[in-house]
FILOVEX-442154 format. One record per residue (C-alpha): chain; x, y, z. Coordinates in steps of 0.5 Angstrom, whole numbers. Layout:
N
+-------+-------+-------+-------+
: kette :     u :     v :     w :
+-------+-------+-------+-------+
:     A :     X :     Y :     Z :
...
+-------+-------+-------+-------+
END
This chain:
283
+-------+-------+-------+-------+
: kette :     u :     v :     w :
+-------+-------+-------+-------+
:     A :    52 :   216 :  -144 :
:     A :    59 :   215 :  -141 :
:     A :    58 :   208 :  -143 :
:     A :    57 :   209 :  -150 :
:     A :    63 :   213 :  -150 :
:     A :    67 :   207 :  -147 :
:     A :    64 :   202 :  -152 :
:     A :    65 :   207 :  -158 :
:     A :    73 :   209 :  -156 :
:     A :    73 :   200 :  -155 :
:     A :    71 :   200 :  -162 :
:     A :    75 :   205 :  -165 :
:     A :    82 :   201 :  -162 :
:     A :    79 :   194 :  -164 :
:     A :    79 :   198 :  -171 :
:     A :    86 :   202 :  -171 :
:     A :    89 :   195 :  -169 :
:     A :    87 :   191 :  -174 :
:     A :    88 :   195 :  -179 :
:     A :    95 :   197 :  -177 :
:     A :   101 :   192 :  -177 :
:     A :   103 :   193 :  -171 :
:     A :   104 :   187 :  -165 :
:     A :   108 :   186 :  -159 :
:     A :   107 :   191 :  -154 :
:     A :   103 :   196 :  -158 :
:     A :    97 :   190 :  -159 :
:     A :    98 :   189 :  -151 :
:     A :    97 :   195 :  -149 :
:     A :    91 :   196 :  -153 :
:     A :    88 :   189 :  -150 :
:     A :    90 :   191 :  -144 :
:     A :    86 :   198 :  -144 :
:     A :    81 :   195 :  -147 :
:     A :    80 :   190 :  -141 :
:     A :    80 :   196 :  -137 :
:     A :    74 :   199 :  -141 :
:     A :    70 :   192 :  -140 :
:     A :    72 :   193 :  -132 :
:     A :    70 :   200 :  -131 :
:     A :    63 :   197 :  -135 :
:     A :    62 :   191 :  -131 :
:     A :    57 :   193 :  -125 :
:     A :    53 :   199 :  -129 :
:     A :    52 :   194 :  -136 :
:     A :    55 :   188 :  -135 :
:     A :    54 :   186 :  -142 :
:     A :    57 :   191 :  -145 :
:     A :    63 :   189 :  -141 :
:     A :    62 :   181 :  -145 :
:     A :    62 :   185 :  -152 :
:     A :    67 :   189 :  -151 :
:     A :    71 :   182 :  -148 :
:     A :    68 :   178 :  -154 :
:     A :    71 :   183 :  -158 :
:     A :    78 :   183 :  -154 :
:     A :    79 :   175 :  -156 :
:     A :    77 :   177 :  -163 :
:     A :    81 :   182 :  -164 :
:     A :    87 :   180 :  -160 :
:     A :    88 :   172 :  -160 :
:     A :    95 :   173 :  -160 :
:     A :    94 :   176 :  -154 :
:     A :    93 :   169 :  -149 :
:     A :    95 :   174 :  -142 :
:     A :    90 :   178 :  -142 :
:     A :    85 :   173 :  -145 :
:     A :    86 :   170 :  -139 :
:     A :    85 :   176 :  -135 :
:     A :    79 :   177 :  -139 :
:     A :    76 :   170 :  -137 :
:     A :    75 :   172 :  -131 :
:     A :    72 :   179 :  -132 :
:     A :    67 :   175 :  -136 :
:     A :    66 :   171 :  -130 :
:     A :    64 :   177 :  -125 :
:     A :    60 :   181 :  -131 :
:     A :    56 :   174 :  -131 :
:     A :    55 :   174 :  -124 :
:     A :    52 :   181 :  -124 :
:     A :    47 :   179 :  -129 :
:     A :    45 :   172 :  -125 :
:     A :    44 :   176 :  -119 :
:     A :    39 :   182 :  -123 :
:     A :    35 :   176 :  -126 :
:     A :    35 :   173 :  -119 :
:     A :    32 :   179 :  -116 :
:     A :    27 :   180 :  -121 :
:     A :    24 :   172 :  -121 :
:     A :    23 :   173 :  -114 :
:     A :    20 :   179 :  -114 :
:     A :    15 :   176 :  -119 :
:     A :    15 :   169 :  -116 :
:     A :    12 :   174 :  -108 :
:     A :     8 :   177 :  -112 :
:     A :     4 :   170 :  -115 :
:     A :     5 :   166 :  -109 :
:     A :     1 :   173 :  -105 :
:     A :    -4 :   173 :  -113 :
:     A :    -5 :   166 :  -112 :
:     A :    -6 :   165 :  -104 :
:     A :   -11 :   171 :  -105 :
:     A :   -15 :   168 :  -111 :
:     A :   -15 :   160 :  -108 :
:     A :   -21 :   160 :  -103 :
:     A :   -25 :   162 :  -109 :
:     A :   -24 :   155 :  -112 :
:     A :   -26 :   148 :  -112 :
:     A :   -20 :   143 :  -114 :
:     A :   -24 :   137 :  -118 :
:     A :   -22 :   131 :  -118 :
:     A :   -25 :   124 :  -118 :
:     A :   -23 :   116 :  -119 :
:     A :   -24 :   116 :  -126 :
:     A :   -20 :   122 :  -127 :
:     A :   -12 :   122 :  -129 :
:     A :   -12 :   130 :  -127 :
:     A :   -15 :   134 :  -124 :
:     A :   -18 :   142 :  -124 :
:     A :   -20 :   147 :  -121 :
:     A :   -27 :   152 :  -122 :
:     A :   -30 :   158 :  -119 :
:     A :   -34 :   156 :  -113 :
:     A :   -40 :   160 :  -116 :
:     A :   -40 :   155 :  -123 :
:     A :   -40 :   149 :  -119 :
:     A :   -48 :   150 :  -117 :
:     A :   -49 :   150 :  -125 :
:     A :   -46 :   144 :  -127 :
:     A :   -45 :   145 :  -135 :
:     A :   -51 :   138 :  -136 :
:     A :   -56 :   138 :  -141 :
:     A :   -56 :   146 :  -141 :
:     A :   -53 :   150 :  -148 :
:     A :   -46 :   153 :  -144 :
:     A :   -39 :   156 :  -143 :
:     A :   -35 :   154 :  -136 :
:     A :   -27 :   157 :  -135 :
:     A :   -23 :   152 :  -131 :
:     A :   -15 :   152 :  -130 :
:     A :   -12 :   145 :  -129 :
:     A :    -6 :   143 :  -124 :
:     A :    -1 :   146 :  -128 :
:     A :    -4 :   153 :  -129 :
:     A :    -6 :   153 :  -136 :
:     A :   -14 :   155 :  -136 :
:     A :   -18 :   152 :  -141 :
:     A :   -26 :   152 :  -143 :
:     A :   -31 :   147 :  -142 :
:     A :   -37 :   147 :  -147 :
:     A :   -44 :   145 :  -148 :
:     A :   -50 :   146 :  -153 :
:     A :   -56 :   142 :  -151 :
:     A :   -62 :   142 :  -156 :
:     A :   -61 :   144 :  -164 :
:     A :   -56 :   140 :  -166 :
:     A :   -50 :   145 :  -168 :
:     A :   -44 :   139 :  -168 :
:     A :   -39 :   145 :  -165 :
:     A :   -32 :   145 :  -166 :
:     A :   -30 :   153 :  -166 :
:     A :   -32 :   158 :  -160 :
:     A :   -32 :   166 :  -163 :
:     A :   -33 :   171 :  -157 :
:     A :   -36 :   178 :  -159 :
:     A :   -36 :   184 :  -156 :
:     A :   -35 :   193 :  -156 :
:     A :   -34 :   191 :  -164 :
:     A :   -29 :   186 :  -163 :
:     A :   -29 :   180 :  -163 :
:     A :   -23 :   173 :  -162 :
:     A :   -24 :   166 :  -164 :
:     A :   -21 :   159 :  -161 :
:     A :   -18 :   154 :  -166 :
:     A :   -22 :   149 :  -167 :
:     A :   -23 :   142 :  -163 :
:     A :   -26 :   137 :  -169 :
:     A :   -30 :   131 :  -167 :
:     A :   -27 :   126 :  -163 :
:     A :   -31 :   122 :  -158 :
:     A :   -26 :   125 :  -153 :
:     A :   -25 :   132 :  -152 :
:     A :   -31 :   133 :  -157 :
:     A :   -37 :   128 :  -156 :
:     A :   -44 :   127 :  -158 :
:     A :   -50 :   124 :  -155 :
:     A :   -57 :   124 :  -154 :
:     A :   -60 :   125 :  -148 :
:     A :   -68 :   125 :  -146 :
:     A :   -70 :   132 :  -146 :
:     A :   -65 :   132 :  -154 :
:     A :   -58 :   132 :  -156 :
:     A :   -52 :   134 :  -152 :
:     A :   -46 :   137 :  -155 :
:     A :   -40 :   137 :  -150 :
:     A :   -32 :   139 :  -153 :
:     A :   -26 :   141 :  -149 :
:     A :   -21 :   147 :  -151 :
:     A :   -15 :   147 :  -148 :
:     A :   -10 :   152 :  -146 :
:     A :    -7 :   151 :  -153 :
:     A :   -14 :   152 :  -156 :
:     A :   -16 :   158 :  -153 :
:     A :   -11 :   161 :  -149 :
:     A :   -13 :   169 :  -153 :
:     A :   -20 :   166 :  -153 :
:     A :   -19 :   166 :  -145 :
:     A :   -16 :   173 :  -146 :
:     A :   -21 :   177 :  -149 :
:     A :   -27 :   175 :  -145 :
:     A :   -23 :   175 :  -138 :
:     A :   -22 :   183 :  -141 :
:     A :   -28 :   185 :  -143 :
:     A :   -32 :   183 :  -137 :
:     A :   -35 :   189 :  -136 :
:     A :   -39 :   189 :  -142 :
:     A :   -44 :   185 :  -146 :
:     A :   -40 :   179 :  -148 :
:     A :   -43 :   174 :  -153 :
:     A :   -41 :   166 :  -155 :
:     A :   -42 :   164 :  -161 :
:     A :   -42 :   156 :  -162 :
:     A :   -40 :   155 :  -168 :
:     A :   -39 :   148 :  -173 :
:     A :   -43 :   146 :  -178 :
:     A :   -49 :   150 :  -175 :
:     A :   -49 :   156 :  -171 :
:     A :   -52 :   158 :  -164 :
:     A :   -50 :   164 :  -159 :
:     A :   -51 :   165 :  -152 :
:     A :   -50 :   172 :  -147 :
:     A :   -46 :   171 :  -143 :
:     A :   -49 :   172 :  -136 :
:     A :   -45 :   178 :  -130 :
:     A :   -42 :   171 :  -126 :
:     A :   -40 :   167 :  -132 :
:     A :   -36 :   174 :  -134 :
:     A :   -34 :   175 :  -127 :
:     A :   -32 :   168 :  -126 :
:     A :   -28 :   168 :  -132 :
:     A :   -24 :   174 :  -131 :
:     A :   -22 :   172 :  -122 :
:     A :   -21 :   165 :  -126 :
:     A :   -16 :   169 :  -131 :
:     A :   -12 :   172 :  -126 :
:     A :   -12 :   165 :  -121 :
:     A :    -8 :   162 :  -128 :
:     A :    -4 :   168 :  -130 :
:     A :    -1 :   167 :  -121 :
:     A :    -2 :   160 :  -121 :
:     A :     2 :   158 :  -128 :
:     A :     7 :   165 :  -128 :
:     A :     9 :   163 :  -120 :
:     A :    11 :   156 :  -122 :
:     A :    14 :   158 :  -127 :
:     A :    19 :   162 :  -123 :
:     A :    20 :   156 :  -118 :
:     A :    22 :   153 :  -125 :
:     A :    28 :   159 :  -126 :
:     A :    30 :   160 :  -119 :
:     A :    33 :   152 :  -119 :
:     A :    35 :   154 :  -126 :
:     A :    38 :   160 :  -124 :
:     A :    42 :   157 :  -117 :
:     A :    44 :   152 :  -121 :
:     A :    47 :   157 :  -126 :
:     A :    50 :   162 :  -120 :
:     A :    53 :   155 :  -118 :
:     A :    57 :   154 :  -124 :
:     A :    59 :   162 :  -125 :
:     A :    62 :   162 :  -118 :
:     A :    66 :   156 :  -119 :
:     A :    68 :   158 :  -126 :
:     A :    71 :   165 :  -122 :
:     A :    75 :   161 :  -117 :
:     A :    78 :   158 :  -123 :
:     A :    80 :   164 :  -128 :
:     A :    82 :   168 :  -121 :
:     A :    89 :   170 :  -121 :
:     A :    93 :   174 :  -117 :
:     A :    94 :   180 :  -121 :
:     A :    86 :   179 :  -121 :
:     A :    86 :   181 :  -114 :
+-------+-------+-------+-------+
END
């Protein structure tokens, strides 16, 4: 409340000045208390204290003496700022990195010769390899991204759309049309083999809503230009929602290393532009 009643009373000045005629001394005392309210704002709301100095320039841009002033107030609510969201990414990032060490011995990390980037699997899928057999297998690439791996052995469907259904609900991936790639056909001994590849991009709500409905019947709905479906078994549930969390750790942990560099550079920055507005009537 007393912050709001300061941002309030700042308004009501910025308004009375530039409504009125009057300069010199009274435009100054004005910029001055208001400089003051933004002062008083800096360690308890130090946006507040930019927007009342955003207004100061605004309002008074005759008033080069306390802009000046107020340059380096900007600096010091910055740096408040900087150092919360500081705190914050590392909070998230000793978090992921305890997620992630936790979760890791439960993987495989795959990568063979004729691969340009690996992946990793939970340890219980890789004595069911998705081979000549109708299936869905979660994997998280080294970036943290999880993705799914399909296959649809025997009735030729040509999928290129998964759909999960649960406790009424129901969500869908985008589709991976056929591309000899990421969606290829063949024909083996025992009948024909379907195999297609959804990335992060394709199904990351897809992923979601499996990896949250593992304590129920999930089934899988392979669907292109005919239809097959599958019930997803207790370990392929289980599998999917430790497989979420690994990814969820493992991208969110990056991520954060990513902006804790940003951030120090940032705080690099802010501190020389302090040193650089301070004045003596500043100390």
């Amino acid at each position: 409340m007393l912050n709001e009643k300061i941002f309030n009373y700042a308004m009501t000045l910025l308004l009375c000045a530039a409504a009125s005629c009057s300069g010199g001394s009274g435009e100054q005392t004005e910029a001055l208390d208001i400089l003051a309210q933004a002062k008083e704002c800096i360690s308890k709301n130090p946006q507040q204290a930019i927007s009342l100095i955003d207004s100061l320039n605004k309002v008074f841009p005759k008033q080069t003496e306390v802009r000046r002033k107020a340059m380096h107030v900007r600096t010091l609510a910055d740096s408040v700022l900087i150092d919360r969201e500081f705190a914050v990414t590392d909070s998230t990032l000793k978090a992921d990195s305890l997620k992630f060490i936790e979760l890791k011995p439960q993987f495989a990390f795959v990568k063979t010769k004729d691969m340009v980037e690996g992946y990793y699997v939970e340890k219980s899928l890789q004595s069911k390899p998705l081979f000549e057999r109708t299936g869905i297998e979660p994997r998280v690439d080294e970036l943290g991204n999880m993705f799914v791996v399909t296959c649809v052995f025997g009735a030729p469907v040509q999928h290129t759309r998964l759909s999960a259904r649960a406790s009424g609900e129901q969500c869908s991936t985008a589709d991976v049309p056929y591309d000899g790639a990421t969606n290829y056909r063949y024909t083996a001994d025992r009948g024909s083999c379907e195999m297609a590849t959804f990335h992060y991009e394709k199904c990351a709500d897809f992923c979601k809503f499996v990896a949250e409905h593992g304590g129920n019947k999930v089934a899988i709905d392979f669907v292109g230009k005919g239809k097959t479906s599958i019930t997803l078994s207790p370990e392929v549930l289980k599998a999917f929602s430790v497989t979420y969390e690994f990814a969820q750790a493992m991208s969110s942990g990056k991520n954060a290393v990513a902006k804790l560099m940003y951030l120090n550079k940032k705080r690099d920055i802010n501190r020389r532009q302090m040193a650089q507005t301070k004045t003596d009537a500043d100390e």
